[in-house]
N, CA, C and O of each residue as an XYZ file, in Angstrom:
516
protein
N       0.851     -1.181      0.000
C       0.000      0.000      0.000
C       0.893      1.239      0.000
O       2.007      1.122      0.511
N       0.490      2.528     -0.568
C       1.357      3.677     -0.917
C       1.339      4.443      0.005
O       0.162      4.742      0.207
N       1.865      4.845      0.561
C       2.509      5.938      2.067
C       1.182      6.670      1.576
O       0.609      6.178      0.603
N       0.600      7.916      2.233
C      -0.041      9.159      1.737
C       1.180     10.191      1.667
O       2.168     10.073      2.393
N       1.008     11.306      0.641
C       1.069     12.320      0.886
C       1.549     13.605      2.348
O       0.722     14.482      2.596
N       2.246     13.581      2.778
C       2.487     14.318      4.301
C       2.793     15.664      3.870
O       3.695     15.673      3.033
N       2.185     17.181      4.269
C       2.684     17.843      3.544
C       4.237     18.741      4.678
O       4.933     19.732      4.458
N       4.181     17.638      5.957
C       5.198     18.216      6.702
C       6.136     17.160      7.144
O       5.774     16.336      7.984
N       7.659     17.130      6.477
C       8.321     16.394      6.364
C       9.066     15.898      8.232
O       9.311     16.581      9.226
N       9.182     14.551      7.956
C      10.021     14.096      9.670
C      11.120     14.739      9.793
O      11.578     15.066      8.699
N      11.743     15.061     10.690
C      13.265     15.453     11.252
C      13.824     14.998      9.951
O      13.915     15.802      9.024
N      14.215     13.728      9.819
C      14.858     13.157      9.433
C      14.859     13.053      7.879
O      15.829     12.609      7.266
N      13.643     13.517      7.236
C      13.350     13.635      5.641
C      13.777     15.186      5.376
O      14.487     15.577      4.450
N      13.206     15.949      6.358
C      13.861     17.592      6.719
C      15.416     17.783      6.543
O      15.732     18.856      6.030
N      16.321     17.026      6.842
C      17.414     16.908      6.898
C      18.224     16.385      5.665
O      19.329     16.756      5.269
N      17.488     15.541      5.223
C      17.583     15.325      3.702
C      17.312     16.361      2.598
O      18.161     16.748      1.794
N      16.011     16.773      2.652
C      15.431     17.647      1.668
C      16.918     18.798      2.060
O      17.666     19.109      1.133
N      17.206     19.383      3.643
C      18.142     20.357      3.420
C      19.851     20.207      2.530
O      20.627     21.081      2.145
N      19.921     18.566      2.460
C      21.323     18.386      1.661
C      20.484     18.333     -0.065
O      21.163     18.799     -0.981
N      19.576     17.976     -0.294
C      19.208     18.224     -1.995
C      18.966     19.676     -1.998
O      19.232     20.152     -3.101
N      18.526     20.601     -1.084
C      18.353     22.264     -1.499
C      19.770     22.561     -1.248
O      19.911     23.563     -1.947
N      20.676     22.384     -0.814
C      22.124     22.615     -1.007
C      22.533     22.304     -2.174
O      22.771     23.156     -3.030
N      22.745     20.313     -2.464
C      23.557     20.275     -3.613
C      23.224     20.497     -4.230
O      23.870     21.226     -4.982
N      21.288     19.957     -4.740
C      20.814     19.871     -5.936
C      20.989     17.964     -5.964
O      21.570     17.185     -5.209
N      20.216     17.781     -7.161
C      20.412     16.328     -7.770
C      21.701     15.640     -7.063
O      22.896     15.914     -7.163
N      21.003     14.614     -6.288
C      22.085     13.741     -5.250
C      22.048     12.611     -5.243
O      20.902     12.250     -4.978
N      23.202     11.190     -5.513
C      22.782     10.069     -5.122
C      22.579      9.989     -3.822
O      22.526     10.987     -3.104
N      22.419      8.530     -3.311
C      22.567      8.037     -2.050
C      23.535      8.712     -1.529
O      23.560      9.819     -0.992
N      24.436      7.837     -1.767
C      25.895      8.092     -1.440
C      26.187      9.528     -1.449
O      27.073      9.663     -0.605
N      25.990     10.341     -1.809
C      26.297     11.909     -1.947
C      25.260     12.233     -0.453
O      25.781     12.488      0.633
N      24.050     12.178     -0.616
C      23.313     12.186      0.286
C      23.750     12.087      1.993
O      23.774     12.850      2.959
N      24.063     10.680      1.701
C      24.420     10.137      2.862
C      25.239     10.540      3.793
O      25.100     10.812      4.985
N      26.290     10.535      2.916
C      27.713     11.572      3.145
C      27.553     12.743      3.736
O      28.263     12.909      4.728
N      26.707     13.776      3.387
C      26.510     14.932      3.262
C      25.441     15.113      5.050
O      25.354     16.025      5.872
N      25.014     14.148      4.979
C      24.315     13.951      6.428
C      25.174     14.046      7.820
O      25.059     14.538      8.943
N      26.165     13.225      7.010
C      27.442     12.803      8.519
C      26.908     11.601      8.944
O      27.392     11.457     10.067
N      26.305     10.798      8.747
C      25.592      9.732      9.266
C      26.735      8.669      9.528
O      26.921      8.186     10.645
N      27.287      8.428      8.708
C      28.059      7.405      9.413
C      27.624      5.992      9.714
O      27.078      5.066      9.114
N      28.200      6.289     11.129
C      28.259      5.137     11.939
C      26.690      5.023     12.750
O      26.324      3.969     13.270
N      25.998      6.064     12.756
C      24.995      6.298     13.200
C      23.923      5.449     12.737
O      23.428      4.529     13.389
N      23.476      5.938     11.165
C      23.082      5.458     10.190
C      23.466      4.543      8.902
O      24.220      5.026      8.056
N      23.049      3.471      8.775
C      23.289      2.608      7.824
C      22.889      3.795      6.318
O      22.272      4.852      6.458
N      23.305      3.383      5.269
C      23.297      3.428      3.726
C      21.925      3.269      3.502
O      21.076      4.031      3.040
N      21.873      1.812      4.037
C      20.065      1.927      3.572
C      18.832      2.564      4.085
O      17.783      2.811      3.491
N      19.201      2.791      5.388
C      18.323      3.747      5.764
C      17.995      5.034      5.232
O      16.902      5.587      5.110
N      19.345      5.465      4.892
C      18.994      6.759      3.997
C      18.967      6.723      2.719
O      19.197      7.688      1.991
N      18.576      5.186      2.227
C      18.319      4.875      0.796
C      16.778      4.940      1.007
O      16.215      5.677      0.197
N      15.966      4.324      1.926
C      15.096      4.120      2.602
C      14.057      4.974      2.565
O      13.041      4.947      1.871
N      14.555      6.027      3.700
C      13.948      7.448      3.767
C      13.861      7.925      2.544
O      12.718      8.155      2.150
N      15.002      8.207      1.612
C      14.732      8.558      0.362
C      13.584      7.685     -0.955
O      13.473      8.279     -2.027
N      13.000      6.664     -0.821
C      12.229      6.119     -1.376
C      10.929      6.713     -1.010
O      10.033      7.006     -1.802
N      10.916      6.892      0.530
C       9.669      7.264      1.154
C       9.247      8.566      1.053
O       8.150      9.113      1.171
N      10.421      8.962      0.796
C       9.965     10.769      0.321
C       9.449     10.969     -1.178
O       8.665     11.858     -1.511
N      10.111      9.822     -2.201
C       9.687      9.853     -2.979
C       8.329      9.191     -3.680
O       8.100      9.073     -4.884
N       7.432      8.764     -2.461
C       5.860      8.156     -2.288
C       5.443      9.242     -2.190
O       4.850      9.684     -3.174
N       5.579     10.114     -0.978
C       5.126     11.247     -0.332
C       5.198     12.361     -1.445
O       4.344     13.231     -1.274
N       6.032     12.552     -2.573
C       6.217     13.575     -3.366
C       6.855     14.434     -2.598
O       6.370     15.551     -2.412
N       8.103     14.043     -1.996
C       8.903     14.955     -1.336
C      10.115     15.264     -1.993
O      10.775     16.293     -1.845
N      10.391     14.201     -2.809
C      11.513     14.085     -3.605
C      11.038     13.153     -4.951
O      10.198     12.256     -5.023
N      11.761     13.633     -5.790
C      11.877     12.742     -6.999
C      12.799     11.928     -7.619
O      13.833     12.587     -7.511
N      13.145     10.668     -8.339
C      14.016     10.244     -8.787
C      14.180     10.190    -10.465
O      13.270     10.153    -11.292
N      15.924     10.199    -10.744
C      15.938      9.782    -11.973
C      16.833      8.897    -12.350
O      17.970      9.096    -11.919
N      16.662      7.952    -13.044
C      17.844      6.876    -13.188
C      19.077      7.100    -14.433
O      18.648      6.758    -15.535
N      19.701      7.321    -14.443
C      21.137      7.313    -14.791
C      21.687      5.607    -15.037
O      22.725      5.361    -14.421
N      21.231      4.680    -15.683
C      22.164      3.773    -15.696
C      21.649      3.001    -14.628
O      20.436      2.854    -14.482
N      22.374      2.567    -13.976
C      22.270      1.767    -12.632
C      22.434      2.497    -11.429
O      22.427      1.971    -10.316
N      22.647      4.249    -11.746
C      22.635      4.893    -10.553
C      21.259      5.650    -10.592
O      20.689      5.782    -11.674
N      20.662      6.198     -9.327
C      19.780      6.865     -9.247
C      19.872      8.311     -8.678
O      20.109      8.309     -7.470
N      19.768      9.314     -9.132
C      19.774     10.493     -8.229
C      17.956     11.104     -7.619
O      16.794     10.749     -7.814
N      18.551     11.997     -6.961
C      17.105     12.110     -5.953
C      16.973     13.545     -5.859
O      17.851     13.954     -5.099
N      16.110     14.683     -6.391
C      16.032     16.056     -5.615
C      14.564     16.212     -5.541
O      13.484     15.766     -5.926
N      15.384     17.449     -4.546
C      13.681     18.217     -3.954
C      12.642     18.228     -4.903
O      12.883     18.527     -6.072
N      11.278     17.872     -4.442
C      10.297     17.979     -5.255
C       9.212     19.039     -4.645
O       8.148     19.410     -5.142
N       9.829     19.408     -3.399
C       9.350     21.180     -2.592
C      10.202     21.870     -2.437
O      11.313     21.498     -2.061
N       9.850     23.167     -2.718
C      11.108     24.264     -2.528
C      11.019     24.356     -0.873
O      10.083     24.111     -0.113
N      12.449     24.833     -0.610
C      12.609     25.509      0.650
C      11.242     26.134      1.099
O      10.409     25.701      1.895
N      11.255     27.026      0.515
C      10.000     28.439      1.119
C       8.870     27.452      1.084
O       8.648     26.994      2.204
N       8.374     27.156      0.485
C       6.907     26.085      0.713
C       7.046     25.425      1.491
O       5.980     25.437      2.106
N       7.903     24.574      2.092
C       8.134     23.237      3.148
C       8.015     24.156      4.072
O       7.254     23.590      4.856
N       8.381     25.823      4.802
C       8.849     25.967      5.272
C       7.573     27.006      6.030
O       7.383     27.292      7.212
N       6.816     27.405      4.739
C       5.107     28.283      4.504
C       4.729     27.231      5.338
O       4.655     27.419      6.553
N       4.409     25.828      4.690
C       3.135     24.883      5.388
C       3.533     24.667      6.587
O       2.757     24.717      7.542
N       5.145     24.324      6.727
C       5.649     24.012      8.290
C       4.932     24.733      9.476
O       4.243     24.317     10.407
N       5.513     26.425      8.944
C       5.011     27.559     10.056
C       3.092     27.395     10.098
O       2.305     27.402     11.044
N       2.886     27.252      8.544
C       1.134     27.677      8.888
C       0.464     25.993      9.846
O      -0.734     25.882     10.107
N       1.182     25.222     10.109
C       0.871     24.270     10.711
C       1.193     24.494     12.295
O       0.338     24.206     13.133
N       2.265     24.938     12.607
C       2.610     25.432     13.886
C       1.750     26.404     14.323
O       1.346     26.481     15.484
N       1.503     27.028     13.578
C       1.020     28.661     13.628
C      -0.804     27.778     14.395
O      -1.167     28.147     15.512
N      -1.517     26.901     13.751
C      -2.833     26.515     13.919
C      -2.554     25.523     14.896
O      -3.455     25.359     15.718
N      -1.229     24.600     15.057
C      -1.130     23.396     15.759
C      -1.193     24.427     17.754
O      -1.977     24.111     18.649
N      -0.214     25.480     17.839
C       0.673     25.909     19.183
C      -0.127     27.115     19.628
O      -0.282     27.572     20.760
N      -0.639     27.555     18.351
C      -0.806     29.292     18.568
C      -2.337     29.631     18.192
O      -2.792     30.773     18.248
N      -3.292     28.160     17.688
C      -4.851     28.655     17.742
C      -4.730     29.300     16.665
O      -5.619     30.151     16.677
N      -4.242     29.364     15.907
C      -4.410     30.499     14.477
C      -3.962     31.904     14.619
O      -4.230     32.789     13.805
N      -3.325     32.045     15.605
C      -2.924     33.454     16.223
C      -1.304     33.692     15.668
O      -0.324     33.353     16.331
N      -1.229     34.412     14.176
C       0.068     34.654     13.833
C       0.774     35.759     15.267
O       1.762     35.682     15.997
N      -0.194     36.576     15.135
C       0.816     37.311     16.312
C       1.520     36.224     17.788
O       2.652     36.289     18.266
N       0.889     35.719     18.013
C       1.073     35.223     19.194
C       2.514     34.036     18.882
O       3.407     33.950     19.725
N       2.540     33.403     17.901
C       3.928     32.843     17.240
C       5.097     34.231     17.065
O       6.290     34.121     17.349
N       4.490     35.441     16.570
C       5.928     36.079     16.599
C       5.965     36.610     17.486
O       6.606     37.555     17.026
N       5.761     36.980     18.918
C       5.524     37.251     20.220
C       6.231     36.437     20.986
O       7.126     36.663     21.800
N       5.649     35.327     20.579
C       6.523     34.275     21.326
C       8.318     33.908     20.678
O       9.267     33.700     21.434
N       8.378     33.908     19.611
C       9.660     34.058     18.899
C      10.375     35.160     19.089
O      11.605     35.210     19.050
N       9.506     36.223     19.334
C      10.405     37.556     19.751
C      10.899     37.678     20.964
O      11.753     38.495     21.308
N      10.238     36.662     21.807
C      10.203     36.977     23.144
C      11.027     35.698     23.959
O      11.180     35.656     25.180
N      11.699     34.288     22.614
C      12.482     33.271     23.383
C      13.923     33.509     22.915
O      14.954     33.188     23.507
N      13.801     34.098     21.805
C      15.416     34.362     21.405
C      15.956     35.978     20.359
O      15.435     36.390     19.322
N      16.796     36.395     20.908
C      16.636     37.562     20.710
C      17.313     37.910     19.183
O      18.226     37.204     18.754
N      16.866     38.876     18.529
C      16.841     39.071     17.505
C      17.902     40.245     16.941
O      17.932     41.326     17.528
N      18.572     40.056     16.049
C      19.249     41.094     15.862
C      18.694     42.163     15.036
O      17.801     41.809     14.266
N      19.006     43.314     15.031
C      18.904     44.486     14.664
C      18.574     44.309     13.221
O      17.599     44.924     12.789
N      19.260     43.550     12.424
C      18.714     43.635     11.230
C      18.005     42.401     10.611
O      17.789     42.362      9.400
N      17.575     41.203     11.602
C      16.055     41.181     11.855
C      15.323     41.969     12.029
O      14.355     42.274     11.331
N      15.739     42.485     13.142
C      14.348     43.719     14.021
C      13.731     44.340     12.197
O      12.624     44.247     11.669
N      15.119     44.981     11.666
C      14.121     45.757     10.618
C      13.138     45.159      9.005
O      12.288     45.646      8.259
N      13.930     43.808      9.121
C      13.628     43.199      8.208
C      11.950     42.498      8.580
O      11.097     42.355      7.705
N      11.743     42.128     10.039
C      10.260     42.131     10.734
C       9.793     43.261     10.461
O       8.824     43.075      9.725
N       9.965     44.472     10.671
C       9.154     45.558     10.562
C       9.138     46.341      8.804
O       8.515     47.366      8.528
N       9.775     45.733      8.069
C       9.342     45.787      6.638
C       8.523     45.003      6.275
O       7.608     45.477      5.602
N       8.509     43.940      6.478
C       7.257     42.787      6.531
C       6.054     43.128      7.037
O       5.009     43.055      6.390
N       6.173     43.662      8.653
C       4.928     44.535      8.721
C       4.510     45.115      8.323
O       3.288     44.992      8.407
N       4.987     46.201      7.576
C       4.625     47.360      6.769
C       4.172     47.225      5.506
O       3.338     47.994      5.029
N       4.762     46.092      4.775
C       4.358     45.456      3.429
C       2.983     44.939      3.787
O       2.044     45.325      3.091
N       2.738     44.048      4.864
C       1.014     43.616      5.209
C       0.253     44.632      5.385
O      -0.708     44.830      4.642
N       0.521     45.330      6.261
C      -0.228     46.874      6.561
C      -0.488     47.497      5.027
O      -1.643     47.652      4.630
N       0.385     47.761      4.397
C      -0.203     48.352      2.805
C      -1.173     47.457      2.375
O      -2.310     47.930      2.346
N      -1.028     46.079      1.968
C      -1.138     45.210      1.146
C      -3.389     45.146      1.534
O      -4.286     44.989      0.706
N      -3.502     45.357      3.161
C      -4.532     45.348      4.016
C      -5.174     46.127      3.643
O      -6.366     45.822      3.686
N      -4.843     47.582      3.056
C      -5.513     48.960      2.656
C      -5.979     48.104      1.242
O      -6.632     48.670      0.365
């Protein structure tokens, strides 16, 4: 039977998808490597995970011969949109403010955050008129 669809990836597929938005088109072995896994993780496991992402439409494959490579089949910013708008409804009740309140308020932000938040504000505030 075929995995479903997840549109919010595990730790561990997250961590993957971040070495294909780095290299781009990756075998296993490139993959793997690129994890540090090691001794930690077997080969096939992260042959594994990578099959399962590619049920999920998290990743795609193409065959080369007898090798296969694997990339993102979500961009960064989208994995990253649904992530937050899932947190945002899962922690915070649907309350965007109350997520950046709380983010503003566990780790502190530098200055050019600070202004790059308050251009963002200002872009919604127009966008609202």
């Amino acid at each position: 039977m075929a995995r479903p669809r997840h549109d919010r990836p595990t730790n561990a597929e997250l961590a993957i998808l971040r070495v294909l938005w780095k290299q781009g088109p990756s075998t296993v072995r490139e993959v793997h490597e690129a994890l540090g896994r090691g001794e930690q993780t077997g080969y096939t496991t992260t042959l594994k995970l990578l099959q399962i992402m590619v049920e999920k439409k998290l990743a795609e494959r193409t065959e080369e011969g007898r090798m296969h490579r694997y990339a993102a089949a979500v961009t960064e910013s989208d994995t990253q949109r649904r992530m937050v708008a899932d947190l945002v409804e899962r922690a915070f009740g649907g309350s965007t403010a109350g997520l950046v309140m709380q983010a503003l308020s566990s780790k502190r932000a530098s200055p050019a955050e600070l202004e790059r938040i308050r251009q963002l504000i200002d872009k919604a505030r127009k966008e609202q008129r």
